[in-house]
Backbone as a ProteinNet text record, in pm:
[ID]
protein_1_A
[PRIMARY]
XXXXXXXXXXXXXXXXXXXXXXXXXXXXXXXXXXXXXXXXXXXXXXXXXXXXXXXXXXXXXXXXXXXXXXXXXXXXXXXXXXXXXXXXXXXXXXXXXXXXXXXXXXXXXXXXXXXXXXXXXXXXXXXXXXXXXXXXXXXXXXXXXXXXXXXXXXXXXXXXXXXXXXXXXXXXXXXXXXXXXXXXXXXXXXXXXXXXXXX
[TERTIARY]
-3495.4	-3620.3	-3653.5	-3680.2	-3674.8	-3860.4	-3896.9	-3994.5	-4028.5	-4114.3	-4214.7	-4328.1	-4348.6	-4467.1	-4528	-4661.6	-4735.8	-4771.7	-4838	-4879.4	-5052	-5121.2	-5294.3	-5289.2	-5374.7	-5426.2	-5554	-5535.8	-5653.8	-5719.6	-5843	-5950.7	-5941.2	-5875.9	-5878.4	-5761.8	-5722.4	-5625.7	-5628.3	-5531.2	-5458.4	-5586.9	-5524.3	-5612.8	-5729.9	-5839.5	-5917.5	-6031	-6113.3	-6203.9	-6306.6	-6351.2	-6471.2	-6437.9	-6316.8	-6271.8	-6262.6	-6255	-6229	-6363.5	-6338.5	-6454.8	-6489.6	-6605.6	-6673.1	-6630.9	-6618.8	-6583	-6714	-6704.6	-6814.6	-6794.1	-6704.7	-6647.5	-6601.3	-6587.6	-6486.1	-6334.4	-6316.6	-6167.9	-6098.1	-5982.6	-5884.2	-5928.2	-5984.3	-6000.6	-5898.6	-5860.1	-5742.5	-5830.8	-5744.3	-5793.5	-5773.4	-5844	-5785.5	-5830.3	-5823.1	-5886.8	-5942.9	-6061.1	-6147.5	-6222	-6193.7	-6256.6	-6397.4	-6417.4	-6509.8	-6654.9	-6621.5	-6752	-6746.3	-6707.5	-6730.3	-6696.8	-6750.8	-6793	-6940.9	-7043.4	-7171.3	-7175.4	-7070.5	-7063.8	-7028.4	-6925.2	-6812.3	-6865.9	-6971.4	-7099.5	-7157.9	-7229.6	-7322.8	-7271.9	-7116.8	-7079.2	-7073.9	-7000.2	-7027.4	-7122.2	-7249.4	-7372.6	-7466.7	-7455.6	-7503.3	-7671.5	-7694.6	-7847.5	-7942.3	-8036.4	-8118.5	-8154.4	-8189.6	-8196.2	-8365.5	-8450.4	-8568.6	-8574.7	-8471.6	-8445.6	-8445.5	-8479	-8463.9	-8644.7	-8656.5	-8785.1	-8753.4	-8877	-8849	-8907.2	-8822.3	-8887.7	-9029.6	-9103.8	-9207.1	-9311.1	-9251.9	-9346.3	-9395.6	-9403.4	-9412.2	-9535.4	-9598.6	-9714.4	-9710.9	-9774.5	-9800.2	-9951	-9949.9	-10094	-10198.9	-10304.8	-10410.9	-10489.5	-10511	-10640.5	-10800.4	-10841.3	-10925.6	-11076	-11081.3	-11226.2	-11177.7	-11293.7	-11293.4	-11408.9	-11309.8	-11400.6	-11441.3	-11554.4	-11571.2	-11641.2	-11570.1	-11613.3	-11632	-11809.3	-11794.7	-11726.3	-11696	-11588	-11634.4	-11669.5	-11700.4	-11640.7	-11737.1	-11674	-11608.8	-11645.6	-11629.5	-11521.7	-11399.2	-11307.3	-11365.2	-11334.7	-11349.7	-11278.9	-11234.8	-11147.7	-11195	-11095.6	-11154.7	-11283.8	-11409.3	-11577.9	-11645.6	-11754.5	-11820.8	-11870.9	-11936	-11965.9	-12065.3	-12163.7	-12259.4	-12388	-12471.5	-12597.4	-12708	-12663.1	-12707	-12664	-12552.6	-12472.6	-12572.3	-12634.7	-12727.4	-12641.1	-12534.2	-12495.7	-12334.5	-12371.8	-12220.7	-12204.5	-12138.7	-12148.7	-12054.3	-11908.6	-11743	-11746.9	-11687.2	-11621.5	-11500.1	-11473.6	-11300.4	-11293.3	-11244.1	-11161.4	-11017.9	-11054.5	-10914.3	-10815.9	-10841.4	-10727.1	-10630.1	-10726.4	-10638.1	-10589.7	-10645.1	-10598.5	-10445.6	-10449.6	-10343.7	-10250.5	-10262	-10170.5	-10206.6	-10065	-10065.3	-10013.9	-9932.6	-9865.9	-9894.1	-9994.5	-10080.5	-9945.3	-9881	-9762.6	-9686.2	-9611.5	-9451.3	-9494.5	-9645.5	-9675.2	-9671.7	-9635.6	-9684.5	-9708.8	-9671	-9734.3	-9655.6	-9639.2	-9565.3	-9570.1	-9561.6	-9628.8	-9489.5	-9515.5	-9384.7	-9369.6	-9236.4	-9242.3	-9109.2	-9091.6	-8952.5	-9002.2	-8944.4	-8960.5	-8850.1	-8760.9	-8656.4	-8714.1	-8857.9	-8918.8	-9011.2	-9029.7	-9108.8	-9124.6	-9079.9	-9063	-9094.7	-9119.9	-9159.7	-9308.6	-9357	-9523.5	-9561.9	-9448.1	-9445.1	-9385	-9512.6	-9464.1	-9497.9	-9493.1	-9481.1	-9684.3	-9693.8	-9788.8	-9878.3	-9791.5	-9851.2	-9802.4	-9921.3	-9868.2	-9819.7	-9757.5	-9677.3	-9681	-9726.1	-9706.6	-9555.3	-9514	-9380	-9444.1	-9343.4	-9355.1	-9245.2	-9230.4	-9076.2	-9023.8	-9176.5	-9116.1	-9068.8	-9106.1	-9037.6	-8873.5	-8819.6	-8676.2	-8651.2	-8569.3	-8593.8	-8473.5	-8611.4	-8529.6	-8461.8	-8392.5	-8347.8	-8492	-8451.2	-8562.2	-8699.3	-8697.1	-8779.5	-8767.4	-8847.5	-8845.2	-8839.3	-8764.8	-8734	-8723.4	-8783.1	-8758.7	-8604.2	-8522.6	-8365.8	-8319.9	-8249.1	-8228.4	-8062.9	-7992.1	-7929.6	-7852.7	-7756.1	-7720.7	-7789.5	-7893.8	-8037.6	-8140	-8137.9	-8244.5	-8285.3	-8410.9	-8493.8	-8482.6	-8527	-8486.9	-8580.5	-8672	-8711.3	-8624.1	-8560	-8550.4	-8579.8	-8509.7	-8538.2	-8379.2	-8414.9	-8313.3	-8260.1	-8144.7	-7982.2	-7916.9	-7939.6	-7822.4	-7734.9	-7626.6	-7568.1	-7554.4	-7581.5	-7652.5	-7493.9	-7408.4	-7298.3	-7273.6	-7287.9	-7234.5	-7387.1	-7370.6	-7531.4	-7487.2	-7355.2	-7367.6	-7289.4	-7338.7	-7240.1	-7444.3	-7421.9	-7620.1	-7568.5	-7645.7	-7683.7	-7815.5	-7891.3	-8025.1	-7965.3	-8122.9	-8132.6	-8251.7	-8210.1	-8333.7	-8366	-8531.2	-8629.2	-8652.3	-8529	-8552.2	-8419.1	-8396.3	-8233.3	-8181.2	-8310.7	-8219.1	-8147.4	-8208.8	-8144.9	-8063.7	-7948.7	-7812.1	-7885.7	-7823.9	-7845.9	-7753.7	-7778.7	-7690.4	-7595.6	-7404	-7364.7	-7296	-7293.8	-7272.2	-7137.7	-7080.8	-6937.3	-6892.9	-6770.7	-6680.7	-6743	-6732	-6807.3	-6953.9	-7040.8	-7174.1	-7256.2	-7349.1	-7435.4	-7570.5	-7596.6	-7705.9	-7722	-7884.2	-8015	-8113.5	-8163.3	-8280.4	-8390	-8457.1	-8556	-8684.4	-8714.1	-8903.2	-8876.2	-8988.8	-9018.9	-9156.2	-9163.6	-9266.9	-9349.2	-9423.8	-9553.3	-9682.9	-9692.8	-9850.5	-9787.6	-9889.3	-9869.4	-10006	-10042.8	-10125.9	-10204.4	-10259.3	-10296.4	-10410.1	-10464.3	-10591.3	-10613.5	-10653.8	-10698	-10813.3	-10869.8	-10951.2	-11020.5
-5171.8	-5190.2	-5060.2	-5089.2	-4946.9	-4938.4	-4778.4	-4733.8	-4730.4	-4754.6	-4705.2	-4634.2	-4515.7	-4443.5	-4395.3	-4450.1	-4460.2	-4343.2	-4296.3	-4109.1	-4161.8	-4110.2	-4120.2	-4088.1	-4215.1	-4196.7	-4117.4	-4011.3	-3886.9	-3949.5	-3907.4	-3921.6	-3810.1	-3691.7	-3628.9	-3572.7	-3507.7	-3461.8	-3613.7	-3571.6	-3663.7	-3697.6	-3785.3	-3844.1	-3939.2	-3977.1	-4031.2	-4056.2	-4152.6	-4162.3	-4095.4	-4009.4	-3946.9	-3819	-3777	-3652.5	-3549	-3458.9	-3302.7	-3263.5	-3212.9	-3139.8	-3272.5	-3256	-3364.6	-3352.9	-3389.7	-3362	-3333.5	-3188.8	-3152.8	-3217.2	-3230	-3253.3	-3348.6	-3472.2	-3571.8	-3574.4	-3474.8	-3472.8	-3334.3	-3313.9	-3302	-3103.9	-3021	-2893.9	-2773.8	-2682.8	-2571.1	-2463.7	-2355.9	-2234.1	-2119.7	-2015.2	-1930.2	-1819	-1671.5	-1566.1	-1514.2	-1494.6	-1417.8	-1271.2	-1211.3	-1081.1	-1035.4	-933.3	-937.4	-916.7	-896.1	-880.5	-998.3	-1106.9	-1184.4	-1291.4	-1280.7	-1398.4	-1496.6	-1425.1	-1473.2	-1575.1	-1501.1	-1559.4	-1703.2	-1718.3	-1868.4	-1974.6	-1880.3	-1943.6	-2030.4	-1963.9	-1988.2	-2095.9	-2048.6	-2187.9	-2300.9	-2289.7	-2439.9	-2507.1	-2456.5	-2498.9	-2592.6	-2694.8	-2747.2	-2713.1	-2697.5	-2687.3	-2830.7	-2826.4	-2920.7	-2990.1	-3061.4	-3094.4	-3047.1	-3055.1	-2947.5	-2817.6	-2723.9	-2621.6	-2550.8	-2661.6	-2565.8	-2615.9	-2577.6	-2560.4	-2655.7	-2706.3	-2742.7	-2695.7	-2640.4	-2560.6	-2595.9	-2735.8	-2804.3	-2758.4	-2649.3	-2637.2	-2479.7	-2423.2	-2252.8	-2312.5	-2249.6	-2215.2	-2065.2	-2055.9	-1898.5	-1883.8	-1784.5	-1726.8	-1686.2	-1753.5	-1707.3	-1617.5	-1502.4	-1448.8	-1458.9	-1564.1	-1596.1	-1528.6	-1519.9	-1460	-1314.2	-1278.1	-1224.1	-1255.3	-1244.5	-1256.2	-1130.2	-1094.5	-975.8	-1000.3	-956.7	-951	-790.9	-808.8	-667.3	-611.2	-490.2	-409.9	-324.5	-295.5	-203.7	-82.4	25.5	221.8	227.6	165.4	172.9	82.8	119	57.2	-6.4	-128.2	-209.3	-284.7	-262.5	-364	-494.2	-566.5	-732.7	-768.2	-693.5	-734.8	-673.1	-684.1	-669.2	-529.7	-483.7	-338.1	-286.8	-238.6	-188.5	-234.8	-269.5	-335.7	-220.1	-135.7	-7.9	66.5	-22.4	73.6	-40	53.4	-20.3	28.1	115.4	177.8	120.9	26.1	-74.6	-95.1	-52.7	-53	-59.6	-53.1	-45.5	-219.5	-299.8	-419	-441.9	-573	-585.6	-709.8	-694	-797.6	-800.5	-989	-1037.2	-1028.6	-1098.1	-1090	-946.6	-829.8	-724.1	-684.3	-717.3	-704.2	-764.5	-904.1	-1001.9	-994.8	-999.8	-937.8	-821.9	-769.7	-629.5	-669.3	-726.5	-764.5	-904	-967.4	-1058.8	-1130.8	-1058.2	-1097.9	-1141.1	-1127.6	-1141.5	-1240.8	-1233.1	-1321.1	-1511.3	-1541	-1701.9	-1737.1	-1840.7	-1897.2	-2003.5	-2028	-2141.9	-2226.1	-2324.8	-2390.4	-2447.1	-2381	-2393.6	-2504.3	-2572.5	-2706.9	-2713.6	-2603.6	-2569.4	-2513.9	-2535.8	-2383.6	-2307.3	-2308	-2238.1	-2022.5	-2020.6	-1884.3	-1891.3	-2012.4	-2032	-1877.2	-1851.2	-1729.6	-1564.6	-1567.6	-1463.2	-1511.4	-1661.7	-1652.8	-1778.7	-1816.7	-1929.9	-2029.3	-2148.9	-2258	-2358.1	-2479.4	-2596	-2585.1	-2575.6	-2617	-2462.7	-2374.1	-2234.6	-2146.2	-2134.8	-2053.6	-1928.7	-1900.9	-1733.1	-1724.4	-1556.6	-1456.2	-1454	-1472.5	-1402.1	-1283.5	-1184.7	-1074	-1066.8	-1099.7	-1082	-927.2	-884.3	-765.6	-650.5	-661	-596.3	-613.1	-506.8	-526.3	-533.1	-635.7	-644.5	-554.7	-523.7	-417.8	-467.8	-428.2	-460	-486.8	-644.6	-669.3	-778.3	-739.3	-784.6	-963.2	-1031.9	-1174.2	-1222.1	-1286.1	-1349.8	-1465.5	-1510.1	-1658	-1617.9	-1678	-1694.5	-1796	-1805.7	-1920.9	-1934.3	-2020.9	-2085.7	-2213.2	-2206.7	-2282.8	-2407.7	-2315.9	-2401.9	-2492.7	-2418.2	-2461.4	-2327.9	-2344.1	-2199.7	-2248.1	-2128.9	-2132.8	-2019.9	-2006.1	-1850.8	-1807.2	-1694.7	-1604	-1451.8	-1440.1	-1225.7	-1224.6	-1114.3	-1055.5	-937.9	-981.5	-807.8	-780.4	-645.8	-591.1	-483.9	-497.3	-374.5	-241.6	-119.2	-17.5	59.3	21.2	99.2	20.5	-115.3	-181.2	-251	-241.4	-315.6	-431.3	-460.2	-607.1	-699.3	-655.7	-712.9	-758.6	-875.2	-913.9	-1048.4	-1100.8	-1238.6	-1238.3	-1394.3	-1443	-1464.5	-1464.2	-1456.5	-1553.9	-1673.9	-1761.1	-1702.1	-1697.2	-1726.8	-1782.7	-1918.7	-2005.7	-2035.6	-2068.3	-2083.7	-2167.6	-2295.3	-2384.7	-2418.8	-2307.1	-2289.3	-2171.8	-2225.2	-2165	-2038.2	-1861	-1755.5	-1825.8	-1761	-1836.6	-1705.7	-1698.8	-1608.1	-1688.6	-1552	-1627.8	-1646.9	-1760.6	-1836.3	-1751.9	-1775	-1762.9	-1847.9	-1959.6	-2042.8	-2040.2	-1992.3	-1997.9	-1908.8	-1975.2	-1891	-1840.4	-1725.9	-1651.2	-1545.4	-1569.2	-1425.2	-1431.6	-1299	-1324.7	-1351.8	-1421.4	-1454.3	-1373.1	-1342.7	-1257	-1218.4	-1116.9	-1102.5	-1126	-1185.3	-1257.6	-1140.6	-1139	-972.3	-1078.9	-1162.5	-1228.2	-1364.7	-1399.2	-1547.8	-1594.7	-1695	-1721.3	-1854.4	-1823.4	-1915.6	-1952.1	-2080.1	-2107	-2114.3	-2088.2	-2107.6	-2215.6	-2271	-2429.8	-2471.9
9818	9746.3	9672.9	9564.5	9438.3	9446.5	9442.8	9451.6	9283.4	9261.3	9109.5	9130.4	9031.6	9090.9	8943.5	8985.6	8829.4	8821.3	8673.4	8647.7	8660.4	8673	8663.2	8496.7	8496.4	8378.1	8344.7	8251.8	8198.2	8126.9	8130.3	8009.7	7916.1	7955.7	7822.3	7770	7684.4	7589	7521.7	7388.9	7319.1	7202.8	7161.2	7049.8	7105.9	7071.7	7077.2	6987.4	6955.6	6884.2	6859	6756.6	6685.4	6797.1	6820.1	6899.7	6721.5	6772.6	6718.6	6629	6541.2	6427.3	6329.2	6330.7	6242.6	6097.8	5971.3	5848.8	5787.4	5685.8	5664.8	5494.8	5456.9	5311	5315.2	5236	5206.2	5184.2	5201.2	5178.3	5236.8	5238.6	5270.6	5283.9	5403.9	5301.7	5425.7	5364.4	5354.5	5410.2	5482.6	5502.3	5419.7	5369.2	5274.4	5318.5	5274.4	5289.8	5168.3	5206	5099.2	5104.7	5027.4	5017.5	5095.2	5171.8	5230.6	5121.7	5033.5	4943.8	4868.2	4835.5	4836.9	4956.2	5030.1	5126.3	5094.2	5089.8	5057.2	4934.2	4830.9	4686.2	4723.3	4839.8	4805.9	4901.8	4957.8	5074.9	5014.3	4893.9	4820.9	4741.1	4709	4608.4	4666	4807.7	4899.5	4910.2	4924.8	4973.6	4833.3	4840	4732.9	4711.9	4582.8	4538.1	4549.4	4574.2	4583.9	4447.3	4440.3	4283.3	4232.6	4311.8	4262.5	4270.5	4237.7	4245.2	4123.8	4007.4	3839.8	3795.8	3696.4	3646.5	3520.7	3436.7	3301.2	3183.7	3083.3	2982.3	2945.7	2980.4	2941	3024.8	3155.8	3256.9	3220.2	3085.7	3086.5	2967	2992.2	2868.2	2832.3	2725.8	2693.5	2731.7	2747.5	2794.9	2642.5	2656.5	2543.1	2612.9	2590.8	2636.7	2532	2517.7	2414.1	2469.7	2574.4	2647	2739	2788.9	2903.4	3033	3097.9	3278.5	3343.3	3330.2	3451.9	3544.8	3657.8	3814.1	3824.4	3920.5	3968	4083.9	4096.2	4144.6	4227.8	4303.8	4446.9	4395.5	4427.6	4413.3	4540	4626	4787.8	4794.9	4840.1	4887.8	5017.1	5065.3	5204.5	5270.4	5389.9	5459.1	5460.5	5397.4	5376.7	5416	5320	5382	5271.1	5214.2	5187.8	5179.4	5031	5059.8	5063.4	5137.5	5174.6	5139.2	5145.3	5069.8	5033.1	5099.8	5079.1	4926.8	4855.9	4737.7	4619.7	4544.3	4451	4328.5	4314.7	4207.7	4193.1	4192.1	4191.9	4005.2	3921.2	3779.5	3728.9	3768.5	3703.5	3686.5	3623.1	3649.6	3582.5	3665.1	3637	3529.7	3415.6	3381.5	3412	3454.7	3487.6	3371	3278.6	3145.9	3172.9	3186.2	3178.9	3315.2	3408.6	3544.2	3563.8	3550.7	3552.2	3469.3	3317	3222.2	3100.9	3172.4	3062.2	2932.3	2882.6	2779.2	2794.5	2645.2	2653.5	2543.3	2432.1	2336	2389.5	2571.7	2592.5	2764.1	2782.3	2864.6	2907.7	2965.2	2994.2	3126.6	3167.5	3296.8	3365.7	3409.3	3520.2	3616.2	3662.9	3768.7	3825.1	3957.6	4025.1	4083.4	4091.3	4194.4	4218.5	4313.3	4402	4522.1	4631.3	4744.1	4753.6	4666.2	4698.1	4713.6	4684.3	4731.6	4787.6	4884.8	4996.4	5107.6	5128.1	5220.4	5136.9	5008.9	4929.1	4898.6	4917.5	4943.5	4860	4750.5	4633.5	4678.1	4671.6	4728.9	4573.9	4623.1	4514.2	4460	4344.8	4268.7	4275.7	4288.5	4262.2	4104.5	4005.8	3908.2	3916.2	3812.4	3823.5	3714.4	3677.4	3534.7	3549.4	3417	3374.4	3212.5	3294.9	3151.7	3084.9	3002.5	2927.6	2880.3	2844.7	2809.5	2896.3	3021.4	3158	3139.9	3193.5	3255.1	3380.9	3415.8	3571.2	3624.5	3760.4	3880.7	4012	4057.8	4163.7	4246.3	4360.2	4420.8	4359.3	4228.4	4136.8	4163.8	4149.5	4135.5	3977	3975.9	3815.7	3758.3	3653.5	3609.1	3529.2	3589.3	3473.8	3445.9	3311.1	3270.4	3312.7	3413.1	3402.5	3399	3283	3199.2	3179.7	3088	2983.9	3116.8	3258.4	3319.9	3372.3	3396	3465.3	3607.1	3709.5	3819.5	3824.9	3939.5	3997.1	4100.6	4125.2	4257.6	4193.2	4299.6	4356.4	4271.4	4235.8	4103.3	4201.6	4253.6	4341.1	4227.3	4242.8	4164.4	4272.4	4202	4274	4148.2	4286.9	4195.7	4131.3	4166.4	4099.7	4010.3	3986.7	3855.5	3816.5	3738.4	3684.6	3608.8	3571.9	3543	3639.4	3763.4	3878.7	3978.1	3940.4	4020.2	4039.2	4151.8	4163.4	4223.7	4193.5	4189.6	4394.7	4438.6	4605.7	4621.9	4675.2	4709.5	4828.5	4843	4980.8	5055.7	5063.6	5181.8	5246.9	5329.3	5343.9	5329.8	5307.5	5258.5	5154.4	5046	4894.8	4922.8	4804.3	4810.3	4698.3	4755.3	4623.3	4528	4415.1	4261	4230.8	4256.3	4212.3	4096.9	3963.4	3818.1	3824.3	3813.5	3768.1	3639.1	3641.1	3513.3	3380.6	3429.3	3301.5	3282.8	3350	3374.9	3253.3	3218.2	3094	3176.3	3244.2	3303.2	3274	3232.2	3195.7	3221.1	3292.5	3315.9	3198.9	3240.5	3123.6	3117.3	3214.4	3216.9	3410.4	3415.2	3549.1	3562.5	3706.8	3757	3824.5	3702.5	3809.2	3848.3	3859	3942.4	3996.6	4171.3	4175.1	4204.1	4096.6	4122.9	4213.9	4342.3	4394.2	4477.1	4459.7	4514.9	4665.5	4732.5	4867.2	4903.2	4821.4	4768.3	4685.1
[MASK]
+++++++++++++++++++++++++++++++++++++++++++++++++++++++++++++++++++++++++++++++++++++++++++++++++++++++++++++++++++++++++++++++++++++++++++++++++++++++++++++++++++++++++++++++++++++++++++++++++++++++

């Protein structure tokens, strides 16, 4: 009489259903090596943009300064309060026009409806000064036009090459924008005011 002797059957190794790494891509993708200074760049290229992430030329007005507003202005600096009731000699005031914009010729306005700079303080349905006639600095926040859509971020440069920059979104869920080979990007104006209501 011949003995047979079965193996235990495992639950794991081998192939099995909805086993290994989930597919992040539709198709078929390769390992490569990339430069350590560009890593962020090919990050950024993976990561798709949201589709409210550009602006529309229809959304910029130019700024009229046709009046002026003056608010009076405290001699007395004050921590968020009120200044003295005692100061009867309160007499400087501020206009906004000139407060808000310096260059009334190269000025306009914007009404944002992205968060991709949620985390720099600009959320959806908040205006912003752009100055055109500024040059933007490293750090600087910027309306730029690419390829024929506007977009706000924070304007990097690197300080040894100055035509070596990419745009840096404020939220993480937006991808920074590094400029392609084929890509048409400039900054368009820098954003010196945001303007927003509290109610």
């Amino acid at each position: 009489m011949s003995e047979t002797s079965t193996k235990p059957v495992h639950s794991h190794g081998g192939n099995r259903v909805n086993a290994g790494r989930k597919a992040h891509y539709q198709e078929k993708t390769v390992v490569i090596r990339v430069p350590v200074s560009k890593v962020d760049a090919v990050k950024s290229w993976l990561k798709p943009r949201p589709p409210q992430d550009t602006e529309s030329i229809q959304h910029i007005q130019k700024i009229e300064t046709k009046t002026t507003l003056e608010i009076v202005f405290p001699l007395e600096s004050v921590a968020a309060g009120f200044p003295s009731p005692a100061q009867d000699d309160i007499e400087r005031k501020l206009d906004l026009n000139e407060y808000l914009v310096k260059h009334p010729l190269s000025s306009f306005i914007l009404t944002v409806h992205s968060l991709s700079m949620r985390d720099a303080g600009i959320e959806i349905g908040d205006q912003i000064i752009i100055d055109r006639s500024l040059m933007a600095e490293h750090g600087d926040i910027v309306l730029a036009l690419l390829n024929n859509e506007f977009t706000v971020k924070r304007y990097m440069r690197n300080k040894n090459d100055p035509y070596d920059f990419w745009l840096k979104a404020e939220n993480p869920e937006f991808p920074d924008i590094y400029p392609r080979e084929n890509d048409s990007l400039k900054v368009w104006g820098v954003v010196t005011c945001i303007l927003k209501k509290l109610r």
